[in-house]
C-alpha positions in Angstrom: -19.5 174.4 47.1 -23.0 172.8 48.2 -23.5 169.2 47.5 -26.2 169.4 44.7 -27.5 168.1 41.4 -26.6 170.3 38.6 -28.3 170.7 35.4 -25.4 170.8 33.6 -21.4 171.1 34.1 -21.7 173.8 31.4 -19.5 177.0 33.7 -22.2 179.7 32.3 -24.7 177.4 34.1 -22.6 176.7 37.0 -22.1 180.3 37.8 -25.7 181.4 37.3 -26.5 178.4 39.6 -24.1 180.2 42.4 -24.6 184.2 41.6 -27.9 184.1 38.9 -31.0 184.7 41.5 -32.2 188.3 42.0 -30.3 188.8 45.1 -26.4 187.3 45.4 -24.7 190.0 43.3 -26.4 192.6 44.9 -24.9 191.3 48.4 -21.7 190.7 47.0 -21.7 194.1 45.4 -22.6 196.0 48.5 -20.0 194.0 50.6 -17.5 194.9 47.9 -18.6 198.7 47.5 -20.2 199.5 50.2 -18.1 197.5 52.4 -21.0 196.6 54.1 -20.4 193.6 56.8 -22.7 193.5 59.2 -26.4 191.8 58.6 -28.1 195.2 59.8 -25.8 197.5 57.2 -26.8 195.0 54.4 -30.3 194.8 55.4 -31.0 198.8 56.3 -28.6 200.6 53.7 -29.0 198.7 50.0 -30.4 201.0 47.6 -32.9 197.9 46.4 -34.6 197.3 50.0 -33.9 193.3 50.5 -36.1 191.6 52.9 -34.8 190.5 56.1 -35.8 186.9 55.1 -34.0 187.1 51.7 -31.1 188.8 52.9 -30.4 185.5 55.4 -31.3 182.9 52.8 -28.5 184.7 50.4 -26.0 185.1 53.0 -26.4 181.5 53.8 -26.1 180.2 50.2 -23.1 182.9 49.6 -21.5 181.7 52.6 -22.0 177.6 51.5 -20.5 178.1 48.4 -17.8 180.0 50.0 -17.8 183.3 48.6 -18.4 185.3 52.1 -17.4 184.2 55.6 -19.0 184.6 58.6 -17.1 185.2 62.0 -17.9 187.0 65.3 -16.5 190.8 65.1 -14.0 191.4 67.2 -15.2 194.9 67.9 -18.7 193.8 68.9 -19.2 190.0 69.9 -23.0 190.1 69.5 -22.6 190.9 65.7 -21.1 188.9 62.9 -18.8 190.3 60.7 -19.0 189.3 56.6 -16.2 189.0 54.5 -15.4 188.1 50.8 -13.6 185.3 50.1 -11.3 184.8 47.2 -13.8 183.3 45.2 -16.0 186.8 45.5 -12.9 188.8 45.3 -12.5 187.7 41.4 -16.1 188.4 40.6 -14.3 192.2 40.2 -14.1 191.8 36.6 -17.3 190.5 36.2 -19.0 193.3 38.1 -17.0 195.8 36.3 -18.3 194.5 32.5 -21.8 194.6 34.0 -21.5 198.0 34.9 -20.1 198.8 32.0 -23.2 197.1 30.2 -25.5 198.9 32.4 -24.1 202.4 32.1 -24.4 202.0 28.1 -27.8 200.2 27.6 -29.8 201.0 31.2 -31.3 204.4 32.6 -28.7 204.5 35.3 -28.7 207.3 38.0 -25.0 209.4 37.9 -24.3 208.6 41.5 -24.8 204.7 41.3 -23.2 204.5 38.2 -20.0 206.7 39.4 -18.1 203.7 40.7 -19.0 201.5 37.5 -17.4 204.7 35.5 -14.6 205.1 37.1 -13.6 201.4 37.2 -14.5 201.0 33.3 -12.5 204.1 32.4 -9.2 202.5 34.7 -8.7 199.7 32.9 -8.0 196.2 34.5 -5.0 197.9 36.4 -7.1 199.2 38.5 -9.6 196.4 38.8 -6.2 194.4 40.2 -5.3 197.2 42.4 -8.7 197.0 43.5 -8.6 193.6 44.2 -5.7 193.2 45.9 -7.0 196.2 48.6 -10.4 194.0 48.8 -7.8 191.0 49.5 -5.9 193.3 52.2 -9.8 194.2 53.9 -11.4 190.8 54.0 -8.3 188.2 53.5 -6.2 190.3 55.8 -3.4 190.6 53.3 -0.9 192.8 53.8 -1.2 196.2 52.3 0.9 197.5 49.6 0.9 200.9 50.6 -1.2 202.4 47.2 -3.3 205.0 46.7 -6.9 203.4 48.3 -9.1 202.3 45.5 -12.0 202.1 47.8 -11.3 205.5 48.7 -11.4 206.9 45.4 -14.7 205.5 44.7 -16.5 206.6 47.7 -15.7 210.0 47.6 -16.3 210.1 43.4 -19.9 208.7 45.1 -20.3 210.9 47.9 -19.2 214.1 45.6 -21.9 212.7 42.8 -24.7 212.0 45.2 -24.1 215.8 46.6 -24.2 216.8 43.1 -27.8 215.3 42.7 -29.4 216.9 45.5 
């Protein structure tokens, strides 16, 4: 974690220090969903429009206090390749309640809010299933031959999007 002054050790203030700005979640989320890792995915297909300049101050901050890596893709050695860490990895829950939250209280759209349904209505079984595929993808743990997770909640997007056109 960055060496800085906090203004308290209180863990609701700790995290909102790390993940509380406008922006972090949102990265993390479309790494996590979108599986978005490259600057130009992130930048070009988020749903909110980041600027270039906030993008690379976030990624920077995420990657400081270790929630996302940054290597060189093998596949293509001009372009670095993002990755959750452990750290991020955890924030499944998290993201899961907000959704939840959102989907009850917020004028969501049906496709966005497909993924948040689906994980809500499966139960923290399926958040660790989840997990340990994002842990597979990014940590490069071995796979444990399940039914994708990521899978399931791209195509219940993909069919929902279609449905709103």
């Amino acid at each position: 974690m960055e060496t800085e002054r906090h203004r308290s050790g209180c863990p609701i203030n700790l995290s909102l220090e790390v993940l509380g700005d406008s922006w972090s979640l949102i990265v993390i989320r479309d790494i996590m969903f979108g599986n978005r890792r490259h600057y130009r995915q992130l930048l070009n297909e988020s749903e909110e429009g980041i600027a270039s300049n906030i993008l690379s101050d976030r990624l920077k901050r995420l990657t400081a206090n270790a929630l996302v890596t940054k290597q060189p893709d093998p596949a293509h050695k001009q372009r670095q390749l993002y990755s959750l860490t452990e750290r991020s990895i955890q924030l499944v829950p998290v993201l899961v309640q907000l959704g939840s939250w959102g989907r009850k209280h917020l004028p969501v759209s049906p496709e966005l809010s497909i993924r948040a349904k689906i994980l809500e209505e499966g139960g923290p079984q399926l958040w660790v299933d989840f997990m340990n595929e994002l842990r597979v993808m990014h940590l490069g743990a071995p796979s444990q031959g399940r039914e994708s997770v990521f899978e399931r909640l791209e195509q219940a997007y993909q069919q929902e999007a279609a449905a709103q056109q």
